[in-house]
TORGU-596064 format. One record per residue (C-alpha): residue number from 1; residue in one letter; x, z, y. Coordinates in steps of 0.001 Angstrom, whole numbers, m for minus. Layout:
<r n="NUM" res="A" c1="X" c3="Z" c2="Y"/>
...
END
This chain:
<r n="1" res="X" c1="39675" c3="186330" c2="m12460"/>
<r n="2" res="X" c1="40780" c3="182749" c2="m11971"/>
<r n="3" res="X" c1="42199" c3="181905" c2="m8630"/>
<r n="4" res="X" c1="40101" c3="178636" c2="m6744"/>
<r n="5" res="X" c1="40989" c3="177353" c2="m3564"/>
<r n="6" res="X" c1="38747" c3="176461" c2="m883"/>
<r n="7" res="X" c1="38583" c3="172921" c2="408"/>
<r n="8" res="X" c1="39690" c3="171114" c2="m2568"/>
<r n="9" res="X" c1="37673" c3="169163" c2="m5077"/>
<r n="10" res="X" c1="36841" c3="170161" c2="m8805"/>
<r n="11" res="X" c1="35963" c3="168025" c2="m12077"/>
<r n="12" res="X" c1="33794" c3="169472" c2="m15088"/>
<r n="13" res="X" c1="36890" c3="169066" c2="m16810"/>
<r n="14" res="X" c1="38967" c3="171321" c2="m15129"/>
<r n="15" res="X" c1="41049" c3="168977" c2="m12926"/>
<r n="16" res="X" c1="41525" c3="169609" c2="m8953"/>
<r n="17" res="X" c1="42226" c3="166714" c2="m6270"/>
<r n="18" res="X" c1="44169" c3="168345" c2="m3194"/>
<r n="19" res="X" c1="43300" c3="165218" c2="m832"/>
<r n="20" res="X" c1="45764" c3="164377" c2="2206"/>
<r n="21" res="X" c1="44683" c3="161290" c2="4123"/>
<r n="22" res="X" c1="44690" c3="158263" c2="1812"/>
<r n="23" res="X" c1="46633" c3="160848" c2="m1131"/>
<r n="24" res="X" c1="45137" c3="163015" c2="m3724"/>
<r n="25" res="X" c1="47297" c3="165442" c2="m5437"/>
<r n="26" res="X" c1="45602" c3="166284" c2="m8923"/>
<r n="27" res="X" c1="46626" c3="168684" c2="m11397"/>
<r n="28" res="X" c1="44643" c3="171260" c2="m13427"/>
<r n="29" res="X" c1="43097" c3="174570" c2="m12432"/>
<r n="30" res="X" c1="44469" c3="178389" c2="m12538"/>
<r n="31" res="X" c1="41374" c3="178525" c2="m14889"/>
<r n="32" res="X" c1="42229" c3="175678" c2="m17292"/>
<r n="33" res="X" c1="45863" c3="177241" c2="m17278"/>
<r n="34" res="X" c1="44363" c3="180315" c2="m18511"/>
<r n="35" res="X" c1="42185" c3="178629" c2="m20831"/>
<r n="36" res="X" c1="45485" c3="176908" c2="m22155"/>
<r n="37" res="X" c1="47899" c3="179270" c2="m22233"/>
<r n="38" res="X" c1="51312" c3="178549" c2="m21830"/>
<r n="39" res="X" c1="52102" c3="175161" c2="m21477"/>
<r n="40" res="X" c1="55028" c3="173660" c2="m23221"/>
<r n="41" res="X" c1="54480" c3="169861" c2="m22367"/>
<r n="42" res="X" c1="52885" c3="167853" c2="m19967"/>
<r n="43" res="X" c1="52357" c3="164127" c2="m20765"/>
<r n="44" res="X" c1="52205" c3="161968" c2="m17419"/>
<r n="45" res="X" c1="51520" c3="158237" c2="m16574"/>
<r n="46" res="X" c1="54113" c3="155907" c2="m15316"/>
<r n="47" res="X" c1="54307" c3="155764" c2="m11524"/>
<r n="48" res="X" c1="52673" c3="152519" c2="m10490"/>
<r n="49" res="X" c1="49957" c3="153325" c2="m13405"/>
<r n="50" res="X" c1="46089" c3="152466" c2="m12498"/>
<r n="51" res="X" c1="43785" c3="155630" c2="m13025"/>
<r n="52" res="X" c1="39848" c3="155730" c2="m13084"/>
<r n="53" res="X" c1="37855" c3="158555" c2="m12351"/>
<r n="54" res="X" c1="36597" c3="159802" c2="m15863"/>
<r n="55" res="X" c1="39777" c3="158151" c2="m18132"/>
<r n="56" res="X" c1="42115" c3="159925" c2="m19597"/>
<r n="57" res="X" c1="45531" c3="159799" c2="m17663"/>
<r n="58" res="X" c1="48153" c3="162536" c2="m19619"/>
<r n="59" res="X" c1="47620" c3="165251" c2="m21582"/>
<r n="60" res="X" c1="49041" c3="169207" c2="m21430"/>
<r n="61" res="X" c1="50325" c3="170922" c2="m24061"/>
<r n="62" res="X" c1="50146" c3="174736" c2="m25109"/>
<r n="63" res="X" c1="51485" c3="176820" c2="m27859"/>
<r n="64" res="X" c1="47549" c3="177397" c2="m28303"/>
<r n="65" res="X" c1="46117" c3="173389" c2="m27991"/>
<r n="66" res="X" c1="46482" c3="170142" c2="m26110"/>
<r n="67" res="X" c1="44587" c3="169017" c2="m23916"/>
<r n="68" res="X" c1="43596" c3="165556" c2="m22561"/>
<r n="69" res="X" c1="44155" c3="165457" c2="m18451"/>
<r n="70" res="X" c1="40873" c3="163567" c2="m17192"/>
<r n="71" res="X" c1="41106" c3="161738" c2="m13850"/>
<r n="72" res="X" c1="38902" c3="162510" c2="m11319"/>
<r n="73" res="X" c1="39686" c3="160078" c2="m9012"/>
<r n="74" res="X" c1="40368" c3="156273" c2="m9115"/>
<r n="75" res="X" c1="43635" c3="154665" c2="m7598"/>
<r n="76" res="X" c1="47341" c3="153931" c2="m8231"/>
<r n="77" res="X" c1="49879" c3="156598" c2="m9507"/>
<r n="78" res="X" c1="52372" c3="157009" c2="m6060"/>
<r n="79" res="X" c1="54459" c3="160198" c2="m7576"/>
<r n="80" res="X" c1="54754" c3="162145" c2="m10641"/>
<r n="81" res="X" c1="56041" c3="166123" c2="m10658"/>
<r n="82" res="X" c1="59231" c3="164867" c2="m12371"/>
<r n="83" res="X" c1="59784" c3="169127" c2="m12074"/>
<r n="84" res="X" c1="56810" c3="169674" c2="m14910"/>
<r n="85" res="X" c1="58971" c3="167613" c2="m17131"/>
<r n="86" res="X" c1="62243" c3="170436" c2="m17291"/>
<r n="87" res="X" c1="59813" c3="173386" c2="m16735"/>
<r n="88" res="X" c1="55837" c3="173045" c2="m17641"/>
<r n="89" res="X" c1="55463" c3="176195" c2="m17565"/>
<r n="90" res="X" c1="55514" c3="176079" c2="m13841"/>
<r n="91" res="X" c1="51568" c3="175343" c2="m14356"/>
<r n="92" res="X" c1="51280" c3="178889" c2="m15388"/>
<r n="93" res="X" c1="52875" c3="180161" c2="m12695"/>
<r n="94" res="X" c1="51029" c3="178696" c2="m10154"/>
<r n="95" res="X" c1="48884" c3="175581" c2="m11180"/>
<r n="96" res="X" c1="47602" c3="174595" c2="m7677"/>
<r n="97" res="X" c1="51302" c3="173812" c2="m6342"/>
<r n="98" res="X" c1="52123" c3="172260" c2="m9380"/>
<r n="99" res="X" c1="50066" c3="169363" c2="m9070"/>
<r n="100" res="X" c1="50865" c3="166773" c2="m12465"/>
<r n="101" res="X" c1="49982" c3="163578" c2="m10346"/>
<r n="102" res="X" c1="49842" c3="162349" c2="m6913"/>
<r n="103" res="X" c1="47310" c3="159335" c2="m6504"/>
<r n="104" res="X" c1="46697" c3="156542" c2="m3943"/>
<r n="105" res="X" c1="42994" c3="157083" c2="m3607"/>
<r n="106" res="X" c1="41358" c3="153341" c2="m3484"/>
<r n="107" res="X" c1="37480" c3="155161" c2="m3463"/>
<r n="108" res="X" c1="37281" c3="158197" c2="m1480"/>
<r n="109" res="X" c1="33596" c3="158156" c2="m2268"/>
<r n="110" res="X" c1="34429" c3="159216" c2="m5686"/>
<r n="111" res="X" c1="35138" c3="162638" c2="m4349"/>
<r n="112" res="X" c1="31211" c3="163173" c2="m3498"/>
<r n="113" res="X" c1="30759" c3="163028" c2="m6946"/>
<r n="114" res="X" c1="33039" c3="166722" c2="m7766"/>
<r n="115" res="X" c1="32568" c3="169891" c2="m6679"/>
<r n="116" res="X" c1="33773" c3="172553" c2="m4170"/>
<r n="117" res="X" c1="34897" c3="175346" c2="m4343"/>
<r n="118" res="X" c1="32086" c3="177579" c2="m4828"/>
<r n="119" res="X" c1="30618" c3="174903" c2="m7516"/>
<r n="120" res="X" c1="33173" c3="175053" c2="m9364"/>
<r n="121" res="X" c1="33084" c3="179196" c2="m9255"/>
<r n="122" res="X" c1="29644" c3="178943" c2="m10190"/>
<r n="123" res="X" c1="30398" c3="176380" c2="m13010"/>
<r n="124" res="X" c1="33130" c3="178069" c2="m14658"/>
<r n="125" res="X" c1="30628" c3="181290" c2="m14631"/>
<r n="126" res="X" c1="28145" c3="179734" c2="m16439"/>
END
C-alpha cells in the first residue's frame, strides 16, 4: 500500500507539491517510487531554471526504467536536493522528505488544477 500524505497536492503523473507560503517542494510519490524501483539517478534543473506546470523538468532513473519528472507547478527553481545527487536512493526510502526540487511558485492558482489527497488515492486505484 503506497503511503499519501494529507494536505499536499498530486499530478496525474505522479509528482507531489509540499507548498509553504510562496515555496513548493516537489518531488515524486511513495507510489511512483514503487512503480520505479530503485532509483540510481536523478536528473535535476539548474537552480535559477524556469519550470511550467506540465514540462518536463528532470528525469529519475531506476535499474527497472527512467522516467521523465513532470512539473506541476510553474515558477523559478530556488533549491535543488544536492543530497539525491550522492544517494538517490534516498527516494526509496522515503520519497515525501526527499523532495527533487524546491520552486518559487509565481501561480498558486495552478495548484486548483491537482489533486488531494484522497484524489490521488482514488486515482492511483483506478
Amino acid at each position: 500500500m503506497s503511503k499519501i500524505i494529507e494536505g499536499l497536492y498530486y499530478s496525474e503523473s505522479h509528482e507531489f507539491v509540499k507548498v509553504e507560503g510562496d515555496f513548493g517542494y516537489v518531488g515524486i510519490t511513495d507510489y511512483a517510487q514503487h512503480e520505479l524501483g530503485n532509483v540510481v539517478y536523478v536528473d535535476m534543473p539548474e537552480v535559477d531554471d524556469e519550470v511550467e506546470a506540465g514540462e518536463d523538468f528532470g528525469a529519475v532513473e531506476s535499474v527497472k526504467a527512467a522516467s521523465d519528472l513532470v512539473c506541476p507547478v510553474s515558477g523559478t527553481v530556488v533549491e535543488v536536493n544536492e543530497a539525491l545527487e550522492d544517494e538517490p536512493g534516498l527516494i526509496n526510502k522515503d520519497a515525501f522528505e526527499n523532495w527533487i526540487i524546491k520552486v518559487q511558485l509565481s501561480d498558486k492558482s495552478e495548484l486548483d488544477g491537482l489533486m488531494d489527497a484522497a484524489a490521488y488515492k482514488a486515482f492511483i486505484k483506478e
